[in-house]
Each structure stands twice: as C-alpha cells, then as structure tokens.
N, C-alpha and C positions, 0 to 999 in steps of 0.2 A: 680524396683524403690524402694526408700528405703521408709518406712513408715515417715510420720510426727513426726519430734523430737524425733525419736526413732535412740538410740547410741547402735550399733550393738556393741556385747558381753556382751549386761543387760539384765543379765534374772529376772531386778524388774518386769518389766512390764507382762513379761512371766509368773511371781510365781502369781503376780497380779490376772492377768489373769486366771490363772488356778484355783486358790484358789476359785474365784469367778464362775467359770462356774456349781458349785455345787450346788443346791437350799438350803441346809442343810448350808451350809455354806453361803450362804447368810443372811439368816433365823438369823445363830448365830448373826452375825455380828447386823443383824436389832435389836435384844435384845441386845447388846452391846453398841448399839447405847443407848440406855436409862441409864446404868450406866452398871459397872462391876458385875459380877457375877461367881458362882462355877460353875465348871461340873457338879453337882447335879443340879442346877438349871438353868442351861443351856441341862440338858438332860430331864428333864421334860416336855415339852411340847412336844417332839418326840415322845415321848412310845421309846425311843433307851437307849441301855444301856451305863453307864459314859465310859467304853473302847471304844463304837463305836464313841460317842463325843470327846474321848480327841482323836483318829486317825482324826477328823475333825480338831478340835482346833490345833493340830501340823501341819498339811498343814497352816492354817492361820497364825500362829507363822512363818512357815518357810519364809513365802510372807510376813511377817512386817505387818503383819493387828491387830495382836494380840499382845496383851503382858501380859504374869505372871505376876503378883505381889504376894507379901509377907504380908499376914495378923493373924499375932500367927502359929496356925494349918489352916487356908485358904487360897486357893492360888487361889485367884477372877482372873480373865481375863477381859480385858480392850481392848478397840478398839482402834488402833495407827491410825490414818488419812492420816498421809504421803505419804504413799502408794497408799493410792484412790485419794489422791492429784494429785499423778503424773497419774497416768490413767486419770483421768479427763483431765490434761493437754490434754495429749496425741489424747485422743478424742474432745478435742475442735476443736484440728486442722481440722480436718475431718468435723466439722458441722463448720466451718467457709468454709472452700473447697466445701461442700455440698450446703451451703446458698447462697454463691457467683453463682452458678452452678444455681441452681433456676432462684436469682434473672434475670440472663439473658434469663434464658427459659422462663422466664415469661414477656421480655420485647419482647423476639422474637413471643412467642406464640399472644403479641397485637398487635403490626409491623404487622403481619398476619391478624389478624381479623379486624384494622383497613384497610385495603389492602382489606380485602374479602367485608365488605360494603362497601366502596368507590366503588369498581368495580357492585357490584348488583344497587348501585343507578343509577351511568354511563349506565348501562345497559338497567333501568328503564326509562331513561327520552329517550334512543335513540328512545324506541319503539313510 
C-alpha cells in the first residue's frame, strides 16, 4: 500500500526524513529556528568541532532544511520551512487515519459497556 500523499521517485520526504532522524541535527535546526547563525556558533553548544557541524549542516542543506547565505566574510545558515511543511503534510494524513481509527474504537468500545450494564441490570432485577 502506497503511503499517504507520498509520489513514489521523491526522495524530499526521504532526505527529509533522514536529515531528521539525527538528534544533532535536529538540535541545529531548533537554533535555526530562532534566527540564522555561523558554524562557529552553531558548533558551540556541542563541544563538536566546525568540520563535524558543517558534515551535519550538508546533510540539512542537501534535504532543503537549510540554506547558506552570504554575509561579507559570514556565511550564516538559515532554516528553509518547506520541507518540514511537506513532512507535516505527509504526517497529518496518518493522524487524520489514526483519529478516524480511535474515534470508532471508542464508539465501539461504549456500544460494549453500554451492552455490558444493560445486561448486569437485566440480570439483577431477574434474581
């Protein structure tokens, strides 16, 4: 079965994905989130050093998460949205699938309990 809204031969959602499965690289992004910033100041909170950061930051660049900019001699990094846009898509379908799935277990699971006391009263008044 094919996933939800997912167009077999995108590997967005794949690089997406992948980029993401890494704590470090989520970590980056969460400080991207706040504004742009250098490899030096995107490697500071690690204890890592700026070569093992920017081998992070080019995974995110290559998934569209990140983007260089040009600033004199700085080349700050910037978090692109797009990309977690369509993953979110992607996963709404799943928690709409999911909710729908509840919502009836939970109409069947009182169908049942209603069912279970009606039958213990039935049973109560026979005695």
């Amino acid at each position: 079965m094919e996933p939800i809204g997912y167009e077999l031969g995108s590997g967005h959602l794949d690089a997406t994905f992948m980029a993401l499965a890494d704590p470090t690289r989520r970590a980056i992004l969460g400080r991207l989130a706040r504004g742009e910033a250098s490899v030096a100041e995107l490697a500071a909170p690690f204890g890592m050093s700026q070569p093992a950061i920017s081998k992070h930051l080019k995974v995110l660049e290559r998934a569209g998460l990140v983007h260089q900019g040009r600033d004199a001699q700085r080349r700050p990094r910037r978090i692109e949205a797009r990309p977690l846009e369509e993953a979110t898509k992607w996963l709404e379908g799943y928690r709409k699938l999911w909710e729908t799935t509840f919502q009836r277990l939970d109409a069947l699971l009182g169908e049942l309990q209603t069912d279970a006391t009606h039958r213990r009263r039935t049973k109560r008044r026979k005695k």
